[in-house]
C-alpha positions as CSV (number, residue, x, y, z in Angstrom):
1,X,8.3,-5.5,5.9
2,X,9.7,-6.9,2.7
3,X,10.0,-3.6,1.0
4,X,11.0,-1.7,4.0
5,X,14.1,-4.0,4.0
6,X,15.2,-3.6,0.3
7,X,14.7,0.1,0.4
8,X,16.8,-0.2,3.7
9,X,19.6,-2.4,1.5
10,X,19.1,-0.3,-1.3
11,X,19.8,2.9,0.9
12,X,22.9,1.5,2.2
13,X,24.4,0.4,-1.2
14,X,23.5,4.2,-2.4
15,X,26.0,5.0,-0.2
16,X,28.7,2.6,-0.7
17,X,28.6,4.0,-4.4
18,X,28.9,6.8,-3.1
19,X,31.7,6.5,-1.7
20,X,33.1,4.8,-4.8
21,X,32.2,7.9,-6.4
22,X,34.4,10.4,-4.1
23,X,37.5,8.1,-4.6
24,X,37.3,8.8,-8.0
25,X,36.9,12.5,-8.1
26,X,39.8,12.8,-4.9
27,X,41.5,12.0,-7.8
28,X,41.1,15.0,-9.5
29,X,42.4,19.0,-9.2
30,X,39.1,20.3,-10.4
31,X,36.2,17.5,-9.9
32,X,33.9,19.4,-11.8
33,X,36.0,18.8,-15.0
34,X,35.0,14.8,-14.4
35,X,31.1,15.2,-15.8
36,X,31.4,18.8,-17.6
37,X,34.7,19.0,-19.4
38,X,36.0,17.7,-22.5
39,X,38.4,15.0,-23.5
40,X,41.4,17.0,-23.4
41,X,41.0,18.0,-19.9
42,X,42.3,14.3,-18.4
43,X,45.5,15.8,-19.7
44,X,45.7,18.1,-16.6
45,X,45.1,15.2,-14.0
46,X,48.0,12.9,-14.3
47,X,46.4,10.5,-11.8
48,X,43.7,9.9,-13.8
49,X,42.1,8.5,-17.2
50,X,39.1,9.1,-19.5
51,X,38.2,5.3,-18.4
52,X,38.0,6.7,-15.0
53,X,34.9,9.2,-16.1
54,X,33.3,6.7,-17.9
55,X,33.0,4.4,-14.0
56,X,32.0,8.1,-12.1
57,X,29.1,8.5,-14.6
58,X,28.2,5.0,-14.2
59,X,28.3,4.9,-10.2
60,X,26.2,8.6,-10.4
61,X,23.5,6.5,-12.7
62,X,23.6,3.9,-10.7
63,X,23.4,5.9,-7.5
64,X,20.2,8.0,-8.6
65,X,18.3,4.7,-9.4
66,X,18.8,3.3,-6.1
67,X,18.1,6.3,-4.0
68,X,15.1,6.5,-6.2
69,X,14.5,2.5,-5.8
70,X,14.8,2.7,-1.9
71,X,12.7,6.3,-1.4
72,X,10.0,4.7,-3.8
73,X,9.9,1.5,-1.8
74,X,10.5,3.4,1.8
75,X,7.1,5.5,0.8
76,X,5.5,2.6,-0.1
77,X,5.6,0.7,2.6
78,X,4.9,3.7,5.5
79,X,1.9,3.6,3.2
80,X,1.0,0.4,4.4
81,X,-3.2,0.3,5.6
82,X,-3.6,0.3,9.4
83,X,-4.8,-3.0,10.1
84,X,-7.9,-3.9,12.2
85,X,-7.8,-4.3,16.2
86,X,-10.3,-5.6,18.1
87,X,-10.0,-3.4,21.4
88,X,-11.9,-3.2,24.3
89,X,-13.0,-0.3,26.7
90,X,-14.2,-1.4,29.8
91,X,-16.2,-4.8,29.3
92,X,-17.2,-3.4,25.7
93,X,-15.4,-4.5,22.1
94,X,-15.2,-1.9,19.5
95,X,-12.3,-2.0,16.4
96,X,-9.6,0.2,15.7
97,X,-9.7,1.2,12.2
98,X,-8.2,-1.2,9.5
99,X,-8.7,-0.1,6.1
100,X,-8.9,4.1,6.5
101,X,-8.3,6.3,3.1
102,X,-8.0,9.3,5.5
103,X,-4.0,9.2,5.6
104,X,-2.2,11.1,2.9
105,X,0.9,11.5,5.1
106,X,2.8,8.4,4.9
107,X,5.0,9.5,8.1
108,X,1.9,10.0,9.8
109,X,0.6,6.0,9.0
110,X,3.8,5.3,10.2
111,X,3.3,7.0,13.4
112,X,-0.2,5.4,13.7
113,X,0.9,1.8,12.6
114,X,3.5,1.9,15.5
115,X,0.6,3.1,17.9
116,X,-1.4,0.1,16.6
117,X,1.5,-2.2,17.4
118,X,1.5,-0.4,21.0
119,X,-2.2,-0.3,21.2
120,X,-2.1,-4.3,20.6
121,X,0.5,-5.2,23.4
122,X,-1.4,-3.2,25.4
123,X,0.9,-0.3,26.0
124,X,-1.3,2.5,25.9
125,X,0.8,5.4,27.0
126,X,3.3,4.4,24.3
127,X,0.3,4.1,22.1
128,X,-0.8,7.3,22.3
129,X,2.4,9.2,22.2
130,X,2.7,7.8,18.3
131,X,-1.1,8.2,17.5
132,X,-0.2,12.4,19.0
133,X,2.6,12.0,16.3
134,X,0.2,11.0,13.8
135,X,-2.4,13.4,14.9
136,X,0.5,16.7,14.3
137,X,0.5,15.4,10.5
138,X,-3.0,15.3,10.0
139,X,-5.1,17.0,12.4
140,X,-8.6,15.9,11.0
141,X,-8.2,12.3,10.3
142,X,-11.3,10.7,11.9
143,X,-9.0,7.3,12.5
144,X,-6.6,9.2,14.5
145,X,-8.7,11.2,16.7
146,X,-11.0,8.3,17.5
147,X,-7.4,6.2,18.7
148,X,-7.3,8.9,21.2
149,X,-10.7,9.1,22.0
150,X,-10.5,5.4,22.7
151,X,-7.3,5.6,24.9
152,X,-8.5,8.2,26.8
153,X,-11.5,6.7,27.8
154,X,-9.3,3.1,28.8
155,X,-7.5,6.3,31.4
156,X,-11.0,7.5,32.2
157,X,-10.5,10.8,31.2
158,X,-14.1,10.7,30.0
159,X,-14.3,14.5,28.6
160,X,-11.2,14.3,27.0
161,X,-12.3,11.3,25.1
162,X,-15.3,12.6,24.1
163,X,-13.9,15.7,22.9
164,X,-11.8,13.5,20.4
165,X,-15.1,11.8,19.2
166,X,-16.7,15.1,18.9
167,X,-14.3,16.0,16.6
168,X,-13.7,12.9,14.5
169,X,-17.7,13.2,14.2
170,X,-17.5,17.5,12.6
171,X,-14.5,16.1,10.5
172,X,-16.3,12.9,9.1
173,X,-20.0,11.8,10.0
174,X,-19.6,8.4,7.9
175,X,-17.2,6.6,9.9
176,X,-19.0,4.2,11.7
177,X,-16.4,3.2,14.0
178,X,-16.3,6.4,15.3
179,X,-19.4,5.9,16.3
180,X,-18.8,3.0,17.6
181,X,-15.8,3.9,19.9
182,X,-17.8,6.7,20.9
183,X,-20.7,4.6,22.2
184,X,-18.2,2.5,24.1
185,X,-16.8,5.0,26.0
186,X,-19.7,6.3,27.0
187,X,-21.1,3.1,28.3
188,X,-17.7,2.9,30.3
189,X,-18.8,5.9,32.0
190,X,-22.5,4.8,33.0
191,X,-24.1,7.0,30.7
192,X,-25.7,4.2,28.8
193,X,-28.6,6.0,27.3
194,X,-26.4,8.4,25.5
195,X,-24.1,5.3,24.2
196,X,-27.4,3.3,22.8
197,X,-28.2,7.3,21.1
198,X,-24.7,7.0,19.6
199,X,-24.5,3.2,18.3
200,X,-28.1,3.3,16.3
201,X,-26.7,6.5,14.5
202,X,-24.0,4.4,14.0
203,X,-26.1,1.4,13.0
204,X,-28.3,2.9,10.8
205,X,-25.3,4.1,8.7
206,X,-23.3,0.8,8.8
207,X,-23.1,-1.6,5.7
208,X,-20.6,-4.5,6.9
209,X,-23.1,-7.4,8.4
210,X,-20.4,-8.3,10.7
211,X,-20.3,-4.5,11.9
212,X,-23.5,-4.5,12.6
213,X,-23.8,-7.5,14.6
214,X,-20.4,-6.0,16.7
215,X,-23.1,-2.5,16.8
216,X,-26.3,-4.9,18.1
217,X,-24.0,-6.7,21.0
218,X,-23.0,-3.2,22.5
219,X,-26.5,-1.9,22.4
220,X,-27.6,-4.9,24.2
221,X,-24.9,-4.9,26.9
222,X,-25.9,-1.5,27.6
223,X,-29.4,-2.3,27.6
224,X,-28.7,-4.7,30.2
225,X,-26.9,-2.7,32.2
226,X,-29.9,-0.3,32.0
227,X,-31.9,-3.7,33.4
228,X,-33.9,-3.7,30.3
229,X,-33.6,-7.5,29.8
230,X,-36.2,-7.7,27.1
231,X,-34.6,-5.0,24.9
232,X,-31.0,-6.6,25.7
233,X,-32.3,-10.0,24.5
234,X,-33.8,-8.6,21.6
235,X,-31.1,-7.1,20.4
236,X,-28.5,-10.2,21.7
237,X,-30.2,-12.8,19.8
238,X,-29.4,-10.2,16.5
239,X,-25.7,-10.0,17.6
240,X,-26.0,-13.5,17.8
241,X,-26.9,-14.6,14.6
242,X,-24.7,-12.0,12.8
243,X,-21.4,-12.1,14.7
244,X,-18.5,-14.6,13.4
245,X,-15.4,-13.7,15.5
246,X,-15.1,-15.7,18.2
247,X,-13.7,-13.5,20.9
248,X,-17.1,-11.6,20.3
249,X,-19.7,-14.2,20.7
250,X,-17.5,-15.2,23.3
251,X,-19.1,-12.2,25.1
252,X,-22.4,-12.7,23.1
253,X,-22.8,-16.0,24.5
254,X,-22.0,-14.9,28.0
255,X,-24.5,-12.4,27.9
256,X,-27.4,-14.8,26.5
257,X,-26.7,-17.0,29.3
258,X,-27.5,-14.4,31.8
259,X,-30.1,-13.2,30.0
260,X,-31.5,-16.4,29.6
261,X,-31.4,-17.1,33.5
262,X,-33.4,-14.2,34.3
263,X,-36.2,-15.4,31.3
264,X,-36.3,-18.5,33.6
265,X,-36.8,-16.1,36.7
């Protein structure tokens, strides 16, 4: 935000320079003469001085530097890593990718940092109009499409949300989270077998512990949904021991207490 706000201020001082800059060559019959003439050309414009060159070079340097400062720092900052979301699809928590190397377009990770903002204050409509944006720039980018896929599935527009997760999968097989998000929204949509399929592909590939815990909890809600309460627990009491956030063993918790009061059954 920082640097979005000096290349804002450096912007606007570009153009008061500017301005500077076209009082000083109103001055003049043939502007042209100011940076590409000689000495004895002042003579011609009685209004004006060789001192008078010296400040239109200067505010032309000085002009060029800070457009340069502000597009540098503009770039920089639309450059900015989406950050992680925890989101949730139905009773299920899956995350919004944080940390992608996908984006080359730095409009387009503007686009998609606004959707994130959008996607966080739960305004999903909004939230996908900026993640379409996004999607325009860079029509393969796994973290995009798996946004939508997650969206969609929040409207229940099941096939269209797969058909995003599809995709994100032929684009890029590594990204767990797709996987993830995929899994998710199929659980939403009762077809738990399929989501349990999808989250040990996901699991098997994953390397961050905490992931993997996050990948363990889903399996065993859908497990439990399924009715398989041994396979649930099992799989629970991994979550369990893994998981640190506490939103998500929150839900951990919750579900080893009902699974726990049908062990007592």
């Amino acid at each position: 935000m920082l640097k979005l706000s000096i290349a804002i201020l450096s912007a606007i001082y570009s153009v008061y320079l500017f301005y500077k800059l076209v009082k000083i060559l109103s001055k003049y019959e043939n502007p042209e003469k100011v940076f590409f003439s000689n000495k004895n050309d002042f003579k011609e414009n009685t209004n004006t001085s060789p001192e008078e060159k010296i400040n239109a070079l200067k505010y032309l340097i000085r002009i060029f530097i800070f457009v340069t400062i502000s597009s540098l720092l503009f770039t920089i900052s639309c450059k900015k890593k989406p950050e992680n979301l925890l989101n949730r699809i139905g009773e299920d928590a899956h995350l919004v990718e944080k940390s992608s190397f996908e984006f080359k377009d730095s409009i387009s990770i503007l686009n998609y940092n606004l959707g994130i903002t959008e996607l966080r204050n739960k305004n999903l409509k909004k939230a996908k109009k900026y993640f379409n944006k996004s999607l325009l720039r860079e029509p393969e980018n796994s973290s995009i499409l798996n946004s939508l896929g997650s969206i969609e599935a929040n409207f229940e527009n099941f096939e269209k949300s797969y058909e995003y997760f599809e995709k994100s999968l032929k684009f890029n097989k590594t990204n767990t989270l797709t996987y993830m998000s995929y899994g998710v929204a199929l659980n939403k949509s009762t077809e738990q077998k399929k989501a349990i399929e999808i989250w040990e592909k996901g699991l098997n590939i994953e390397r961050n512990i905490e992931k993997t815990g996050i990948f363990n909890y889903n399996i065993a809600n859908a497990f439990y949904k399924l009715d398989n309460y041994s396979e649930s627990k099992k799989y629970n009491d991994l979550a369990l021991k893994i998981v640190t956030d506490k939103e998500i063993r929150k839900d951990i918790i919750e579900l080893e207490e009902l699974l726990n009061k049908w062990k007592d059954e």
